[in-house]
C-alpha positions as CSV (number, residue, x, y, z in Angstrom):
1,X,36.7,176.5,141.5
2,X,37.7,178.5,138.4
3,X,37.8,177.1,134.6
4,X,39.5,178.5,132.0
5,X,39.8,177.6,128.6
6,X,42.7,177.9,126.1
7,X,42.4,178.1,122.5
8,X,45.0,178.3,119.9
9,X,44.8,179.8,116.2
10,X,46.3,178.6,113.3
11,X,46.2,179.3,109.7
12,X,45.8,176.1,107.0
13,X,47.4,176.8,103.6
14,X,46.2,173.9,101.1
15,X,49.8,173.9,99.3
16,X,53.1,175.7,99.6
17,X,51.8,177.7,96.1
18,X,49.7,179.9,99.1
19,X,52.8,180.6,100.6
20,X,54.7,183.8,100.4
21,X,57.8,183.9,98.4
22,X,59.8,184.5,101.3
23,X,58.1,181.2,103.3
24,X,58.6,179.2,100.2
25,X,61.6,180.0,100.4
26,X,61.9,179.4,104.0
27,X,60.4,175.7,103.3
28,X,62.5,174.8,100.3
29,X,65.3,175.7,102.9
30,X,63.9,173.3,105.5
31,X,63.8,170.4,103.5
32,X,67.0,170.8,102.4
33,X,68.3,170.3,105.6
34,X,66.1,167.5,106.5
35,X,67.7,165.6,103.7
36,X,71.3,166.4,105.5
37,X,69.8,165.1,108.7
38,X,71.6,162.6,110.5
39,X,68.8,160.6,111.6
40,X,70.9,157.0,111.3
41,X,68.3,155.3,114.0
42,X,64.7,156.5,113.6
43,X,65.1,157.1,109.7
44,X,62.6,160.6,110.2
45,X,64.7,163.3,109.0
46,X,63.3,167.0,110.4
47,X,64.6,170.0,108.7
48,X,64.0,173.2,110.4
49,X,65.3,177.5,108.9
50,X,64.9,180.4,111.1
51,X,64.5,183.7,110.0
52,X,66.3,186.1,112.1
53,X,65.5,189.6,112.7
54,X,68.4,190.8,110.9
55,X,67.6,189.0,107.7
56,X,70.2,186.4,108.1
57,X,68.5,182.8,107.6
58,X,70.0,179.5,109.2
59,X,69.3,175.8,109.1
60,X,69.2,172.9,110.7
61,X,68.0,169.4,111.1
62,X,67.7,166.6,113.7
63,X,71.6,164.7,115.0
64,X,71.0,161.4,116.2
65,X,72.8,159.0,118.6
66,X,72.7,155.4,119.2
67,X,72.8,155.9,123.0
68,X,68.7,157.6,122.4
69,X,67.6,160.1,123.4
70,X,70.5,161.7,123.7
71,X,70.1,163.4,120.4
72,X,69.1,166.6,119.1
73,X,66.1,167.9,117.3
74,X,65.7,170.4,114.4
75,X,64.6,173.0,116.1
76,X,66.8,173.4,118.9
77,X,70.0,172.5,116.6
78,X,68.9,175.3,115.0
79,X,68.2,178.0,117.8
80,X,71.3,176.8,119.4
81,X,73.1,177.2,116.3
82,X,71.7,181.1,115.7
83,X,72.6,181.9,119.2
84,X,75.6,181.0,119.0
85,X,76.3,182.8,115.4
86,X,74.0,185.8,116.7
87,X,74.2,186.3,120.2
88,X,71.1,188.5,121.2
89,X,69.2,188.8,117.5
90,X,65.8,188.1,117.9
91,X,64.2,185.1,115.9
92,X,61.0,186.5,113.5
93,X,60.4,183.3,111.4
94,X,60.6,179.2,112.2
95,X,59.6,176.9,109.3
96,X,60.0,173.1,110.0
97,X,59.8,170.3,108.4
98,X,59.9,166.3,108.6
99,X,60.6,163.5,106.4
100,X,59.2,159.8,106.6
101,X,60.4,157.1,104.2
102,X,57.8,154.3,105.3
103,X,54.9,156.6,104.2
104,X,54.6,159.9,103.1
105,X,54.0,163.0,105.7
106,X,50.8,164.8,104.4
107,X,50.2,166.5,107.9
108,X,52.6,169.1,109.4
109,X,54.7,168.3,111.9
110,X,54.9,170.0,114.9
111,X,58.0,170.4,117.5
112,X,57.9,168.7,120.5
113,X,57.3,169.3,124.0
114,X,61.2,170.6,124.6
115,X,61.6,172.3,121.5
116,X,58.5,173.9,122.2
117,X,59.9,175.4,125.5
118,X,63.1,176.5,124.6
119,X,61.2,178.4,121.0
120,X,59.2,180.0,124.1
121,X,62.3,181.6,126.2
122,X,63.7,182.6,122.7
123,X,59.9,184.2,122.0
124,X,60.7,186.0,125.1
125,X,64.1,187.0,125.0
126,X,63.5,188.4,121.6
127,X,60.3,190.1,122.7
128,X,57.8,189.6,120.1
129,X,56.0,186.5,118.5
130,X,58.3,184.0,116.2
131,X,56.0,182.8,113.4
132,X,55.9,179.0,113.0
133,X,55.4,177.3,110.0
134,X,55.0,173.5,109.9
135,X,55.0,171.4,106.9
136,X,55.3,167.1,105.8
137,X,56.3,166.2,102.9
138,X,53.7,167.4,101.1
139,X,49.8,168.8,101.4
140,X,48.5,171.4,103.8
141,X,51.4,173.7,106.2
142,X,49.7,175.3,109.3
143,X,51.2,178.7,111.0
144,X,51.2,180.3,114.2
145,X,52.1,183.6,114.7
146,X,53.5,183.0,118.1
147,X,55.1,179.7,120.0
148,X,52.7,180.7,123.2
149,X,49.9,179.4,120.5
150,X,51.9,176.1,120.8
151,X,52.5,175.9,124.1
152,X,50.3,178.6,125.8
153,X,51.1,177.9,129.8
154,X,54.8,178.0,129.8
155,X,57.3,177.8,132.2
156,X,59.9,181.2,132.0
157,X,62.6,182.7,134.4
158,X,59.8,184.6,136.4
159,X,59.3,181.4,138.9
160,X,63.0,181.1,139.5
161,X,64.5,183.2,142.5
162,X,65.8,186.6,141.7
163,X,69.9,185.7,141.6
164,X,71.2,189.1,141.9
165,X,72.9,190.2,145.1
């Protein structure tokens, strides 16, 4: 028997002032998206905006549907959405962000186990490390400098069967 340990890095800022202009930027983009969210049922609004590698910026947030789960979060929405725009352009730079009106979010929020994933395949499409910022409402924003920090055994295309003939 074999064990392994995994450990994952992460910087803290204490505030967005730490930040650089370009993630503040980033950020103040996020949570204006999270205020468009359509998030009707759960009332948490998550606001993600990807930096791409060709300097074009998109948002996002989280699209809700009565018949749960069946909705979308931030952070797909917005990979799909960049896809889509930029078929093929690598992402460099995720910030997300989340809203709660019962109590305010001092603690970043992460993505979730999906969201996760699929930010892995695009980390390896694109083939280098997307940054990740993470942010609540207010107080500290953590960053990775790669999704495999998030989600460090993933599941890629390398255990499906080869396809081509």
């Amino acid at each position: 028997m074999k064990t392994f340990e995994i450990k994952t890095t992460f910087t803290v800022y204490e505030s967005e002032a730490e930040l650089s202009e370009e993630d503040q930027k980033l950020l103040k983009m996020a949570r204006n998206a999270a205020s468009r969210a359509y998030a009707v049922y759960s009332q948490f609004h998550v606001g993600a905006a990807l930096l791409l590698d060709n300097g074009e910026i998109l948002t996002g947030n989280n699209q809700e549907n009565c018949a749960y789960p069946s909705g979308l979060c931030a952070e797909r929405t917005t990979a799909f959405y960049a896809s889509s725009r930029f078929p093929g352009v690598p992402f460099k730079k995720l910030v997300i962000t989340a809203v709660n009106p019962q109590s305010t979010l001092t603690t970043p929020v992460p993505p979730c186990g999906a969201c996760r994933q699929v930010l892995s395949e695009y980390e390896q499409r694109g083939g280098h490390p997307i940054t990740v910022l993470m942010a609540g409402q207010e107080g500290e924003i953590w960053q990775v400098n790669s999704v495999q920090d998030l989600l460090p055994l993933t599941f890629s295309d390398s255990y499906l069967p080869d396809m081509t003939i």
